[in-house]
C-alpha positions in Angstrom: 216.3 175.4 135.9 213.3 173.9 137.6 210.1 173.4 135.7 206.9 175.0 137.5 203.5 174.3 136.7 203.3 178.3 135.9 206.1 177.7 133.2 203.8 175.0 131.6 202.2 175.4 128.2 199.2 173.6 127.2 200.8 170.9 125.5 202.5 169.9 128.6 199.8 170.4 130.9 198.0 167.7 128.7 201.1 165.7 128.8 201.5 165.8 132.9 197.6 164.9 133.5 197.6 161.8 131.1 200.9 160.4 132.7 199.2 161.3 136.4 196.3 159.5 134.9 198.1 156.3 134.0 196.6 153.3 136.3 199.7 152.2 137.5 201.1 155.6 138.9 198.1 156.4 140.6 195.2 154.1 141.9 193.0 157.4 143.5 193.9 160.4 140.8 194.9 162.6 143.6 197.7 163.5 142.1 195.5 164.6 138.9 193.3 166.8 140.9 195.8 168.3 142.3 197.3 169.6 139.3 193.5 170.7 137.9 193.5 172.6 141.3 196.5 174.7 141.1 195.8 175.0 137.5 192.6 175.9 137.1 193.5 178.4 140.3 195.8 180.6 137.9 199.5 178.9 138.4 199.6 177.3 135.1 197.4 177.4 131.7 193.5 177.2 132.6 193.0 173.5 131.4 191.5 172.3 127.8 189.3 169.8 126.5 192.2 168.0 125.4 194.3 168.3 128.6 191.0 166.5 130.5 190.6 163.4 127.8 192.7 161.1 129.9 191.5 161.5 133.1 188.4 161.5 131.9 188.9 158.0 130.3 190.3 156.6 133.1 187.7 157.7 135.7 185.1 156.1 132.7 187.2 152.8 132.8 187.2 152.6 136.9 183.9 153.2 137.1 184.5 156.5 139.4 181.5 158.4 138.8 181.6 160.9 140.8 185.0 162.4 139.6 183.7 161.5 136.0 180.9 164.0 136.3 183.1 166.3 138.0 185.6 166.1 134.9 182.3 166.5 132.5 181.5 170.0 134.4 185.2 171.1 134.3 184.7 170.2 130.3 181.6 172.2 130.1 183.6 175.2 132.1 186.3 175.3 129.7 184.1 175.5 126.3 185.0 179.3 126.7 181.6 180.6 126.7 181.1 180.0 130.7 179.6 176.2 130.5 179.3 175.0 134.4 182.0 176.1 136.8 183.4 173.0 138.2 181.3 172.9 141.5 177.9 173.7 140.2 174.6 171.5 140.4 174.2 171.3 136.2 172.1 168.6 135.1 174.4 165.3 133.3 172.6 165.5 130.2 173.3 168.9 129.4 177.1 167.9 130.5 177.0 165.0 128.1 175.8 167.1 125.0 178.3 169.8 125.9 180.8 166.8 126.5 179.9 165.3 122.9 180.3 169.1 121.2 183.5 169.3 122.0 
């Protein structure tokens, strides 16, 4: 049988995202946002802090801001009690003391 992202578990959701993250599979972490996408979009387990730890880590270490602070909101999102959604305008500070909470 064929494994779908809607027949993933949290465990392997984490799994998939920190092999995605890995520098040499992927220079740009498409494949990684991707996957958060159709995810977070209700075809597999809503991401957890843990599932984002290694992407996180490697946008940190490449020095892709951006997509770190992107990562930081999707952290805040997933804390359960609302946090930022993923495309909002929240300030980095609060991101960073959610981030450290965790």
């Amino acid at each position: 049988a064929k494994a779908t992202i809607g027949s993933f578990r949290q465990e392997e959701l984490r799994m998939m995202l920190s092999a995605l993250s890995r520098p040499e599979l992927a220079e740009d972490l498409a494949d990684v946002w991707a996957l958060l996408e159709r995810s977070e979009a209700g075809e597999g387990p809503r991401p957890s802090a843990l599932c984002l730890g290694a992407p996180l880590m490697e946008c940190e270490q490449r020095r892709r801001f951006p997509e770190e602070l992107a990562l930081l909101r999707r952290l805040a999102a997933c804390r359960g009690g609302g946090g930022a959604p993923p495309d909002s305008a929240a300030a980095p500070a609060s991101l960073l003391g959610e981030a450290a909470a965790c």
